[in-house]
N, C-alpha and C positions, 0 to 999 in steps of 0.2 A: 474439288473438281475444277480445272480449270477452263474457262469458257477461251476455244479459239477465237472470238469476234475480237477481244481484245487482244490478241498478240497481231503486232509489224506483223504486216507481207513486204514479200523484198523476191525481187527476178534475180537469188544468185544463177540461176540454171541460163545458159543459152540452149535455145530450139534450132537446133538446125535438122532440113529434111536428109537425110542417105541416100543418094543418088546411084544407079545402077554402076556397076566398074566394071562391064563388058564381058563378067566374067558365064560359064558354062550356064550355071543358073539364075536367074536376076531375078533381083529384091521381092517385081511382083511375084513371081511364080514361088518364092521364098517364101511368103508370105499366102497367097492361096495355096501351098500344097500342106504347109507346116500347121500343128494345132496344141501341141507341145512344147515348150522352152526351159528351156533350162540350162543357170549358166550361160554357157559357150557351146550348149549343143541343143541340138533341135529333134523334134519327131515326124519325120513322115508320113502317112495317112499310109502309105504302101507297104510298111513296115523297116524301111530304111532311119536309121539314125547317121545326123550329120554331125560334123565339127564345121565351126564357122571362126575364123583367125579374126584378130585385129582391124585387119584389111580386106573383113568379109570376103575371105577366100573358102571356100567349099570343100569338103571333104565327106565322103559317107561308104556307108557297108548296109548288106544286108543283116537287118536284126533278128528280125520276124517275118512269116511269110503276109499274115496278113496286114496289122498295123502295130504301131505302139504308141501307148495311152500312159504311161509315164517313166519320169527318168529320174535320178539324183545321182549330182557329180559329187564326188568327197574333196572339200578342199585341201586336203593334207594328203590325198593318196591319188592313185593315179586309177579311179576304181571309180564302174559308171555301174546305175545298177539301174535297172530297167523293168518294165509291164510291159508287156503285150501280147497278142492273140499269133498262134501259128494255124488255127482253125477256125471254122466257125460255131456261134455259142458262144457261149460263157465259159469261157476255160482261160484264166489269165493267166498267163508263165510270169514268174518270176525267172530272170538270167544279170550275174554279173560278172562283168566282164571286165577285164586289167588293159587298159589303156597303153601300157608300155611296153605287151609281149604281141607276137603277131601270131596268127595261124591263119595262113594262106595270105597274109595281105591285110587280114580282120581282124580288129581284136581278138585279144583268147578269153572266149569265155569260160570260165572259171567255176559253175554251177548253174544248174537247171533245176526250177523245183515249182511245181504247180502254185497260184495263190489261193487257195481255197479254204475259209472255215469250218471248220466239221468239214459233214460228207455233202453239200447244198454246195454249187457253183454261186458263186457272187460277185459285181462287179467290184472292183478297185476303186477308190475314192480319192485315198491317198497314200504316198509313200515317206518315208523318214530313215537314214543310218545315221547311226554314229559314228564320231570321225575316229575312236578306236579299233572298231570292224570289230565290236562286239555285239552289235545289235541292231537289230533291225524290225523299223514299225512297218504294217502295212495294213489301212483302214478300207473297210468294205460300206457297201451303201445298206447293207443290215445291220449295221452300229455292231459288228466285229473288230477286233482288232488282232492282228495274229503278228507274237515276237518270236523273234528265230534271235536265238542266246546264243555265243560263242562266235567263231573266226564263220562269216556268214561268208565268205569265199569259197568256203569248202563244207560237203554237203559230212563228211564225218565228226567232222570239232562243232558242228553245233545240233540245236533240237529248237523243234516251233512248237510252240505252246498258243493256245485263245487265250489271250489277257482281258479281254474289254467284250461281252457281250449287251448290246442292247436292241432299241427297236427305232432308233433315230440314227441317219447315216451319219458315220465319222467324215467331219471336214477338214481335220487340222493335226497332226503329229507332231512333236518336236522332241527332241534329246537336251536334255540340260547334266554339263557336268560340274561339281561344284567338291575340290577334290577328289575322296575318294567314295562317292555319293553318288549314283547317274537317276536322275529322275526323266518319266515321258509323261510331259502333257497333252492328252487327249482332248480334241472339241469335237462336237456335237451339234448339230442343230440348235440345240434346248440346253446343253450342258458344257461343262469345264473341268475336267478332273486330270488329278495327279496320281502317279504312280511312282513309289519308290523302288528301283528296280536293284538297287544291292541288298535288298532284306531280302530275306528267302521267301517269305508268303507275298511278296511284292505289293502290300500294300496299300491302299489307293483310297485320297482325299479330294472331297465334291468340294470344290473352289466355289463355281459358281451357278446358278439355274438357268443363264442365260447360254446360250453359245453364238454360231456365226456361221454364215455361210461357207462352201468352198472357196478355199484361194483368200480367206479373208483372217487368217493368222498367220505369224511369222516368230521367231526367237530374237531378241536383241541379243548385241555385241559382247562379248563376257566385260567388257568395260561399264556396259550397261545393268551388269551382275545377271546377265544371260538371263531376263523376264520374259514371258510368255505374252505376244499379245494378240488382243479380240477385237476384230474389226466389227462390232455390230453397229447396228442403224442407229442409233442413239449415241452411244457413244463407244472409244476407244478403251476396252480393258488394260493394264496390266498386270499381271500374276507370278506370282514366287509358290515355291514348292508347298509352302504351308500357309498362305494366306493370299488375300488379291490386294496389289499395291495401287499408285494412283489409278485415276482415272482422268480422262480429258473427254471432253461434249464436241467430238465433231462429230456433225449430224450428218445426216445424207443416208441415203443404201448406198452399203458399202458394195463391190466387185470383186478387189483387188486388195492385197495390202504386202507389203516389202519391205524387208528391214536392211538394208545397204551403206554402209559407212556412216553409221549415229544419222542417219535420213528416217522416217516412218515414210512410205510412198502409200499414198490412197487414192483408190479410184472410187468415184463413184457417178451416180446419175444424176443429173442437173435438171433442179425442181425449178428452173428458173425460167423468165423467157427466153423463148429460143432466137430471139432478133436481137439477144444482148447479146455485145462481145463479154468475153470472161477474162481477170487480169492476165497480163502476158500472153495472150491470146491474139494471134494476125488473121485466124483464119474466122469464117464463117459458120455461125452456128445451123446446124441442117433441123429437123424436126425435133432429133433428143441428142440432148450431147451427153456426153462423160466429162467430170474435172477430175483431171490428175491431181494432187495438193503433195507438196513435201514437205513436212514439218521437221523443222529441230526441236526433240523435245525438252534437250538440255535449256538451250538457251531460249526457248519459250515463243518463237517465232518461225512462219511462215516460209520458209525457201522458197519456193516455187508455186502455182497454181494457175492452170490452162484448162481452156476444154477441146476436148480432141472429138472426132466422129467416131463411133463403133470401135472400140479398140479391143481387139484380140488377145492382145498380152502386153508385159513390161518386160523386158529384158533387163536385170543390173547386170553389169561386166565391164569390165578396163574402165572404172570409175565413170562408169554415164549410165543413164539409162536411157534404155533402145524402148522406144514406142512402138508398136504395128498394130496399124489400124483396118478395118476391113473394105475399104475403098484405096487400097493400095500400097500408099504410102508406108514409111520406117521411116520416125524423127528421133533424132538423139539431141537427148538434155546432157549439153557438158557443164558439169558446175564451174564455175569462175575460179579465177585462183584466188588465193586467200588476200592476197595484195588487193583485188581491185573490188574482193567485199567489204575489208575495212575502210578503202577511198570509198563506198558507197555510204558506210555509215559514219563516218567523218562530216561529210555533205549534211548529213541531217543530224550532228552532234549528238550520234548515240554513242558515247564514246564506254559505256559499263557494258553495253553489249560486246561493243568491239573488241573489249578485253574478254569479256567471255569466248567469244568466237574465236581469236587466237589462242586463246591455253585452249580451248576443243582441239583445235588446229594441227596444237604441238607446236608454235610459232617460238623461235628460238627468244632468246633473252634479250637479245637487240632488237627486235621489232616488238616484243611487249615493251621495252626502256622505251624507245620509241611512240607507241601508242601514251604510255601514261606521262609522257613529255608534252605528246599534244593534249592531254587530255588534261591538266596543270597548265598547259598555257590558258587553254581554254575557260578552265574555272576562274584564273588569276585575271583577266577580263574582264569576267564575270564579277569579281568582285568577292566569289567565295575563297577565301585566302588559307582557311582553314585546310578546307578541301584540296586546294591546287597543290600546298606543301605535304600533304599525302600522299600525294600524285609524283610529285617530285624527290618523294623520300626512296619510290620504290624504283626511282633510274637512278639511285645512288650505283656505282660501279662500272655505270657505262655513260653517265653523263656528267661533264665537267660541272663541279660545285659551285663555282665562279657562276656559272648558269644561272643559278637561283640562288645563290646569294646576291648578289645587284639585282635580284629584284625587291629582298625583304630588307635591305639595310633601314628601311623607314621603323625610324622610335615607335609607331602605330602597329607596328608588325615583327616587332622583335620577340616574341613571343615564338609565332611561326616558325624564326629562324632558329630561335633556340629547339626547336624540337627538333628540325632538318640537322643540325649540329648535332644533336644528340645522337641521332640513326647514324652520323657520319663515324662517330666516336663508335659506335658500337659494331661496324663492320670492318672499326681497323683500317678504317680509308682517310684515317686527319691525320693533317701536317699540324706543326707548331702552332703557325697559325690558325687553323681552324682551333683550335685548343683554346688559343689565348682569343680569338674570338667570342666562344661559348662560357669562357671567364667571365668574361665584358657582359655576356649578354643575363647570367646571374647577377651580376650589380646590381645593374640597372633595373631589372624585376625584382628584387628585394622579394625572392619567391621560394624560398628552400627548396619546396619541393619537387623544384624541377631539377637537380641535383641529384635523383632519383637514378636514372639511370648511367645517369652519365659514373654514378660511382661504383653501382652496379658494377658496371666492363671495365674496372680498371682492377689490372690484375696485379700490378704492381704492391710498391711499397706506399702503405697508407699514407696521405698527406691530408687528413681531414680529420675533425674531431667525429668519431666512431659515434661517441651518444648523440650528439645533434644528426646525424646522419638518421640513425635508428629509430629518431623521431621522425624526421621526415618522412622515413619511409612508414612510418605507422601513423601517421595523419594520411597521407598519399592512399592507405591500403592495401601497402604489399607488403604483407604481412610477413611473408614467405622468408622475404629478402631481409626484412628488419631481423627476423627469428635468424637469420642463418647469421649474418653481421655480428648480432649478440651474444652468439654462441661459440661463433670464433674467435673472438677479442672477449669474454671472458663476462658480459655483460648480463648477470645472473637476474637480478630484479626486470631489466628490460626484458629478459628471455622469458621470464615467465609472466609476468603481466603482458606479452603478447597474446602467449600460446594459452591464460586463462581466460582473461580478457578479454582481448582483441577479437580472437577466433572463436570465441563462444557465440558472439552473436550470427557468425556465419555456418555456425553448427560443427565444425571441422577441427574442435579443440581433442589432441592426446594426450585424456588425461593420466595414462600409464607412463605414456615417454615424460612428461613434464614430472610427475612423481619419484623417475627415476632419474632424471636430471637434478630434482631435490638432494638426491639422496648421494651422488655426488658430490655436491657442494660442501666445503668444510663447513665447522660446529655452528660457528655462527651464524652463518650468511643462511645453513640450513633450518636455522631454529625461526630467523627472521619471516623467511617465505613460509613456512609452515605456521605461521600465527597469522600470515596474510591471507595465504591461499587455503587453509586447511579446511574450513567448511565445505567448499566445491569440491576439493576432492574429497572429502568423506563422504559426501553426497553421490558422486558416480563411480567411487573406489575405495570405499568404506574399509575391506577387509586389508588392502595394500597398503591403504591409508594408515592402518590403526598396526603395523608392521612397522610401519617408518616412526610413529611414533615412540611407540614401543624402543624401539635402538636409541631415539633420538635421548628419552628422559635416562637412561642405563648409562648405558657406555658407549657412546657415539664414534664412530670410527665411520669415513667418507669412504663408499663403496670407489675402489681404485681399480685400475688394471693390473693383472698379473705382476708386471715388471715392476707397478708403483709399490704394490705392499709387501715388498720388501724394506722399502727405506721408509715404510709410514714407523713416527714415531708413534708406539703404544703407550708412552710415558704419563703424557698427559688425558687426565680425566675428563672428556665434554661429557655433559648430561646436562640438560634443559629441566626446567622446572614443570614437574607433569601438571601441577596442579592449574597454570597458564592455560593448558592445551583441552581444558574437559569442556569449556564454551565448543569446541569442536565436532564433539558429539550430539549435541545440541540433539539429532533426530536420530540417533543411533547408537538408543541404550544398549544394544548386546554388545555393540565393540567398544560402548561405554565401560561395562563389565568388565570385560577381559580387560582391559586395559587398565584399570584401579585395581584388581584383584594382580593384574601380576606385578605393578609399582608396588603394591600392598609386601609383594613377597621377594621382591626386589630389592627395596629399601629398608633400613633399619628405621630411619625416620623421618616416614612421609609427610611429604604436606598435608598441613590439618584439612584443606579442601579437598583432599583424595579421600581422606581417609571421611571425611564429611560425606563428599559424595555418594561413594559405596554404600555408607550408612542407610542413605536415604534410598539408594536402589533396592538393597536386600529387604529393607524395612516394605518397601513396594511390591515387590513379588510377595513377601509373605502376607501381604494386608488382600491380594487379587489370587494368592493359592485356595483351591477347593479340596485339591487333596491330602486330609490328615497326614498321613508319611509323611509328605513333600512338607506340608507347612511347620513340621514338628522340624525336620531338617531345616528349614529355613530359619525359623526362631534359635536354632542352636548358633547357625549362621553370622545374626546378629548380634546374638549375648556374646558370642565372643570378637564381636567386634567391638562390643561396646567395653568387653574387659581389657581393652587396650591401653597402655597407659597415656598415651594422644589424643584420649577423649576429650573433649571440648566439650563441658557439660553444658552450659545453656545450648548451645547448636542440637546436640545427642537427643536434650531432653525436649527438645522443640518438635524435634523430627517424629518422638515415638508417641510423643504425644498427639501430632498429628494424624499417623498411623493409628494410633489408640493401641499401642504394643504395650499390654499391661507392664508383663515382666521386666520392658526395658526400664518402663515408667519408676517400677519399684526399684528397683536394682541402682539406678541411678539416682532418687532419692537419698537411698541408705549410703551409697558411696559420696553423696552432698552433705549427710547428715541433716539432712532437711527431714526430721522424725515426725515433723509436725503436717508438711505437706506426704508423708506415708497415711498418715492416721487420717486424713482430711479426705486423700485418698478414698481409704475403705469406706470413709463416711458417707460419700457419693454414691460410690456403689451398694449402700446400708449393707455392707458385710460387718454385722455385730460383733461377731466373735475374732474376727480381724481386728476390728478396732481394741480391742480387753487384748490380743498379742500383741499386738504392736505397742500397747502401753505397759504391759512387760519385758517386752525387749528390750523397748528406748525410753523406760520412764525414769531410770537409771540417770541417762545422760539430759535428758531433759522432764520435768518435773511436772509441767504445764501440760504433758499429754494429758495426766488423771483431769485434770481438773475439765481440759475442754472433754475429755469423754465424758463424763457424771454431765455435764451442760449438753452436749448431744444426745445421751439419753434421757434424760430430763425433757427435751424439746420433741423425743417421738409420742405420737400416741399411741404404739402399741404398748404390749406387756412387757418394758427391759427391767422386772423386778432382779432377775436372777443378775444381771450385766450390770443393776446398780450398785446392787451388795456389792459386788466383788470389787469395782471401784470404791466403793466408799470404804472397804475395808483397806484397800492399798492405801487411801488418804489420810486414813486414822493412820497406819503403821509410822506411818513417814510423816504426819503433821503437814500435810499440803495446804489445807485450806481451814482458814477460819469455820468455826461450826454456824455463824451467822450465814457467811458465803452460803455455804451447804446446801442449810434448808429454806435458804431465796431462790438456791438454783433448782432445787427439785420440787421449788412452786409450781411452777412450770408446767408439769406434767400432770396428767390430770387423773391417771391410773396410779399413780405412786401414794401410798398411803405412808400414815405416823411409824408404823410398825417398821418400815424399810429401812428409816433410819433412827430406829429406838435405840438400836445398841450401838448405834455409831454417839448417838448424845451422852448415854449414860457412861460410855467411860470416857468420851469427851471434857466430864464433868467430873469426873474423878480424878482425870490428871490438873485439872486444871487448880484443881484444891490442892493435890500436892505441889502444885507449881508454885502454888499461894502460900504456901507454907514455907516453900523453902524460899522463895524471895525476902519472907519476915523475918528467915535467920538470918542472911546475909545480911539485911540491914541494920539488924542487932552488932552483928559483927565488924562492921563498917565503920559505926557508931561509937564502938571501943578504939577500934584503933582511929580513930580521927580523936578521938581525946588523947590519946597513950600519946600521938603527934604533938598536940597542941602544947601536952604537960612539957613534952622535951625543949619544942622551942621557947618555951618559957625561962626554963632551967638554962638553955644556952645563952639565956640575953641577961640573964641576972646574978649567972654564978660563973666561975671560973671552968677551963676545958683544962684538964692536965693532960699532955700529950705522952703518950710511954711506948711507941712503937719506937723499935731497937734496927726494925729494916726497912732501906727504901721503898716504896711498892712501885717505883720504876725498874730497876737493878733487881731489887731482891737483895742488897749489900748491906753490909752493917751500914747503919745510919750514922752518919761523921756529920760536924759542924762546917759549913753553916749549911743549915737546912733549912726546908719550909713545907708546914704542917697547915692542915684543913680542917674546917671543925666537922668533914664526913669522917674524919678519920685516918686519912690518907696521907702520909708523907716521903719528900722525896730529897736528897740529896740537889743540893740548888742548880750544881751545872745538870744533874737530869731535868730538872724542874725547865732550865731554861733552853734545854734541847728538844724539850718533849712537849712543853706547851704552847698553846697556841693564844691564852690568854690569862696575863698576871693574876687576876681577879677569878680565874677558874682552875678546879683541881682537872687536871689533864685523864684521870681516871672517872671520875665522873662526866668530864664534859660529853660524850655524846650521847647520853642517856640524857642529861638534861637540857641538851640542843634538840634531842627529841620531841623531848617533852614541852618544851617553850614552842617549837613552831608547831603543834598540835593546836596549843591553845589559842597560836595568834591566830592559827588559819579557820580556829572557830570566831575568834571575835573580828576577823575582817570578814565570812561569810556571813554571820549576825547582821554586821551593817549592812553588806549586799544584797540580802534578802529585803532588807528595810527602803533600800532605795529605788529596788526593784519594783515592789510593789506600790510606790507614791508615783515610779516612771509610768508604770502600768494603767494606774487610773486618770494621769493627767492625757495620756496619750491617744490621738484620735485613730492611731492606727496601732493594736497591740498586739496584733500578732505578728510585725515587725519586731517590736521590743522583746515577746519570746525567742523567735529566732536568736535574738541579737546575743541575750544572756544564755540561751545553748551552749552555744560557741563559748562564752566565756564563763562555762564553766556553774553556771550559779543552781543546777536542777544533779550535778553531782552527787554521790551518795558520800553522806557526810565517814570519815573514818573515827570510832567510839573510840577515847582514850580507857582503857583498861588498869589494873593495879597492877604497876610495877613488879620486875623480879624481885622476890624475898619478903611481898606482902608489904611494903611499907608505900607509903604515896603521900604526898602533899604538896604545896601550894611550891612551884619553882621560882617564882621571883622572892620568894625569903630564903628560902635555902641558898640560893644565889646571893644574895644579900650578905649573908651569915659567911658564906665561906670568902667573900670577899673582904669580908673587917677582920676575920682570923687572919687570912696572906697576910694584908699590911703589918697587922701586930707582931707577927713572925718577924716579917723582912726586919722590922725596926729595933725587933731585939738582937739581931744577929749584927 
């Protein structure tokens, strides 16, 4: 609401009084005889209607015989339409009459038709047409309202209907057209209502509970979007077809109210002293006066306001309005011309009104250049410099630039200038100089961003680095502008760290166009943005999202224009690495899904992190399925994921173990051969009889199962009589465990009696006697041939060797001179001998049997000493589980390798035998 106290008063209007011009009728009698106005015509009390010219020149006819009580002119037609009585009573005619045809001299009236609602005579209140002559209102003082629809000229093209019945007299009709829409607002004493008059049931919304007196609404200008308005005591309504719009608080009781070229005119009663003059007032206040007021409600101020004596009407017409008052008098208010309102608010440096008041005006462009020249001079004065070059930017076109450049050339205010430079540059109105001015004036502000527009309007050929620009414009905020710069010069990263970025914070980000601007871009530059930008848009375009990726890890090919994919080369393979892009899904396991399941079937050999991934999704649905079917389906799902040959076992087995997915659990054990973690398994779960399978399965390949089951049953306290036999029988079969072992382990148990393992002992102890037996013959055996050895080397070292072998046993040739004999036995033809051996003193057929045999023995007598020194390091040492470590590594905690009897049963000592055959060589050589 805005309160009148505060808006300017200002005397645009001059009062001047209308003086008599000698003519047939004069003003007084004009004035006592008339009670009706309107327009340019008047009503006679006699029933005569006048025409009044310009030049208050007189004109009339008979209308009616008795009087007539109202009139409306149509401003678009030449058509007056009229109330009044040709009898006495209440019988009001409607007649309207064509201004441009005559019969006898008088208008041609054109239709005659009673005003009556229903079948009750009523007076007339008020009247309304529209300016298409399709409609006409006419309000009765019993709150009737009666519309006469179609060409109301003629009594056959149209029909009257009651639109508005109530019990409050109608004050106020107006026609509003707004296309192809006609609405009539109706007022009321108490009310405000609309009617839609192009719907067939015509409609009709209660705006408001108050209303207004007679005479006290009016329609504004279609400029003013043709609002309804309510002169009430309080305050000034205005209304739109479907709601009520502002309101303004001029007080007063209202009289009068006038809507006249964007004016409001209101009359009312002055609650004031009557010994005070009122503004713009010469005359004398009598006991009660009226103030006229004329508001502009555009620009928020005051026109006019006087107080006049008793006035009988306002006349608006040929841009004034006609006052008459009932002590005689006709003043007419001329408004000023628009020249000598703005010198009036220049005077009092309103100069934001002033421009307001000329665009109301319609003031050409040289008087607004004009006005905001004075109004820049006047800031620049002032000292607001900001301001003034505002002022001065918008007389670019009609005011010499020279003008307001000498005044900003100050280093203090080159800032200023450069903005006025800028507006210059951008309507096309700089010379060189202004150019190479606005250059200068960049230096010197070391300011980028004022560079903004200026590059903006240059349509030319670029002379500026495109990326420094694009920044500027995106520190600066214009976002728009950087987006379009970097789109057209090719600037992909800038182009989407704007449009993701930048404009997310102003909510304005497309992230469909920025996806499909993605998706354009070649292999690279699209795989780069996609690892930057992909979470956001998975975030608001998940399914599009996970589309572009999908191309991206396959066969990447840059969505082109028709013309282009012809010449796109298909040769070359792009595909991104999908396993990079699953951080992207981050919050969007289904298009996680699909997206690993179709790499999955895409690729021959996925990345282990896809194929990981998956793992752990399907592993997750099936661990939160409730439904049997589904979860049975899902578990298939996974084993054959896991039967893949890209399985990554510790990852796999992490995953199902997490889950607690039995089957993967197992499955990937056995494919580990980790037999021991299967058995360990079922131990957890005490599946008894799982543990006795699984040690038939894998006791095979590892041996250790028997032994920890018989120790895991042994450790329950239930009854695993039957679970222990059966192990203990495997154990006997295959000699697993010492029979000490045994029955230390099934101490243990405190249900396991003697009996369980009687007959594991008794033939425990039966083999172990033939074991003993047969160890005593071997060593009997051993014992002969270690003599049978000892007798020969005896015989070797004290009797002669006759050699009789006839062939080489290199060649296989007959044996020729010279040759060299072994006391193994062995001889060879000498150039074999010295082609074929590796050592004079060794028979080249024996030697790697007894090179075997010698580093057997050293490597027991240097692990002998290392044992020995091991253990003297061990006890001097303050820290010995260093020193273990240490002999790990080297070897000293090895399993020793047992030397065995030789092929053919013979064995003995090889540094004699080595001995022996080395004094047979030399003897040989030295007899040849």
């Amino acid at each position: 609401m805005a309160a009148f106290l505060q808006w300017r008063r200002f005397v645009f209007f001059d009062k001047e009084t209308v003086k008599d011009t000698g003519h047939s009728l004069t003003v007084n009698s004009l004035i006592s005889c008339f009670r009706v106005f309107f327009n340019s015509c008047c009503a006679h009390m006699d029933g005569q209607i006048w025409f009044i010219t310009r030049s208050l020149q007189l004109t009339s006819f008979q209308a009616y015989k008795l009087r007539v009580t109202h009139l409306y002119q149509l401003k678009q037609h030449s058509i007056l339409v009229s109330v009044g009585q040709d009898e006495h009573g209440i019988n009001p005619l409607v007649k309207v009459w064509n201004t441009d045809k005559r019969d006898s001299g008088s208008p041609l009236c054109t239709r005659i038709f009673p005003a009556i609602p229903g079948n009750k005579p009523t007076e007339v209140s008020c009247l309304s047409v529209h300016e298409n002559l399709n409609f006409m209102a006419i309000g009765f003082t019993d709150g009737s309202v009666v519309l006469t629809k179609g060409d109301i000229t003629r009594d056959r093209h149209s029909k009257t209907l009651t639109l508005h019945e109530g019990y409050c007299p109608v004050t106020g009709l107006a026609f509003r057209q707004a296309g192809k829409v006609t609405h009539l607002f109706v007022a009321t004493l108490e009310k405000v209502q609309c009617y839609t008059l192009s719907v067939k049931e015509y409609p009709r919304l209660e705006l408001d509970t108050h209303g207004c007196a007679l005479r006290c609404s009016a329609l504004t200008d279609p400029s003013q979007d043709s609002q309804f308005i309510v002169a009430g005591d309080e305050c000034v309504y205005l209304y739109q077809p479907d709601e009520r719009g502002p309101c303004f608080a001029f007080e007063g009781h209202k009289i009068l109210a006038h809507w006249h070229r964007g004016y409001l005119l209101l009359l009312t009663r002055d609650t004031k002293s009557p010994n005070k003059p009122d503004f713009g007032s010469r005359e004398t206040s009598p006991t009660e006066k009226q103030i006229l007021t004329i508001y502009d409600l555009d620009n928020k101020f005051i026109a006019y306001s006087a107080a006049f004596d008793d006035i009988i009407d306002v006349l608006a017409e040929w841009g004034s309005f006609y006052v008459l008052t009932r002590d005689g008098n006709m003043y007419m208010l001329q408004e000023k011309d628009t020249q000598t309102k703005l010198e009036m608010l220049f005077k009092k440096n309103l100069f934001v009104m002033a421009i307001n008041l000329a665009k109301s005006q319609h003031l050409d462009n040289d008087g607004l250049s004009e006005i905001f020249r004075q109004y820049g001079d006047h800031l620049y004065i002032k000292g607001d410099h900001d301001g003034a070059i505002q002022q001065y930017i918008r007389t670019i076109g009609k005011l010499e630039p020279s003008y307001v450049i000498r005044k900003f050339l100050d280093a203090q205010r080159i800032h200023n200038l450069t903005a006025y430079l800028q507006a210059l540059h951008r309507q096309c109105l700089a010379n060189a100089d202004h150019t190479t001015l606005l250059l200068n004036c960049y230096t010197k502000l070391k300011d980028s961003s004022k560079l903004e527009e200026f590059i903006k309007s240059s349509e030319s050929e670029v002379r500026f680095d495109v990326e420094i620009a694009i920044k500027v414009l995106r520190q600066a905020g214009y976002h728009s502008h950087a987006v379009f710069l970097a789109e057209k010069h090719l600037h992909h990263e800038w182009y989407l760290k704007i449009q993701l970025e930048d404009l997310k914070a102003r909510r304005a980000v497309n992230y469909q166009e920025a996806l499909r601007y993605i998706g354009r871009l070649p292999f690279e530059q699209a795989e780069t943005n996609m690892k930057r930008y992909g979470k956001t848009l998975m975030h608001h375009v998940p399914e599009s999202t996970t589309v572009l990726l999908k191309r991206l890890c396959t066969d990447y090919q840059p969505c082109q224009d028709s013309t282009d994919r012809d010449s796109l080369d298909r040769t070359a393979l792009n595909k991104a690495s999908s396993e990079e892009f699953i951080p992207i899904f981050a919050n969007n396991p289904r298009e996680l899904r699909a997206f690993l399941e179709h790499m999955i079937e895409e690729e021959q050999s996925p990345p282990q992190g896809v194929y990981d991934t998956l793992l752990e999704l399907r592993l997750q649905d099936w661990a939160h399925e409730r439904d049997p079917e589904r979860k049975k389906g899902l578990q298939e799902a996974a084993l054959l994921l896991l039967r893949r040959e890209n399985t990554v076992f510790d990852k796999a087995l992490v995953l199902c173990q997490m889950h607690n997915f039995k089957e993967g659990v197992l499955y990937l054990y056995e494919k580990g051969k980790l037999y021991q973690q299967i058995m360990h398994y079922h131990m957890q779960n005490e599946e008894y009889s799982k543990v006795v399978e699984a040690c038939k399965t894998y006791g095979d390949k590892e041996v250790c199962l028997w032994e920890q089951a018989l120790g895991y049953f042994a450790r329950k306290e239930e009854d695993c009589k039957a679970y222990i036999s059966e192990v203990l029988q495997h154990i006997d079969q295959n000699n697993l465990m010492p029979p000490l072992l045994v029955v230390q382990t099934l101490a243990h148990n405190s249900t396991a009696t003697l009996s369980v393992i009687k007959d594991y002992l008794i033939n425990k102890l039966q083999r172990e006697g033939q074991q003993i037996e047969e160890d005593e013959r071997k060593i009997r055996q051993y014992r002969e041939e270690t003599a049978h050895l000892r007798s020969e080397i005896q015989e070797l070292r004290n009797s002669a060797k006759i050699f009789q072998k006839t062939k080489c046993s290199m060649c296989n040739s007959p044996l020729e001179l010279p040759s060299v004999h072994f006391l193994c036995g062995h001889s060879f033809h000498q150039h074999c001998f010295e082609s074929y051996a590796e050592s004079e003193a060794e028979c080249p057929t024996c030697t790697p049997e007894n090179r075997k045999v010698m580093d057997m023995l050293r490597a027991q007598d240097q692990k002998r000493d290392l044992h020995d020194h091991f253990n003297r390091q061990l006890r001097s040492s303050n820290d010995g589980f260093s020193v273990v470590a240490d002999y790990f590594g080297r070897g000293v905690f090895n399993k020793l390798t047992l030397i065995t009897d030789p092929p053919g049963g013979k064995a003995g000592p090889g540094s004699l035998e080595a001995d022996l055959q080395r004094d047979l060589l030399i003897h040989t050589k030295r007899n040849v």
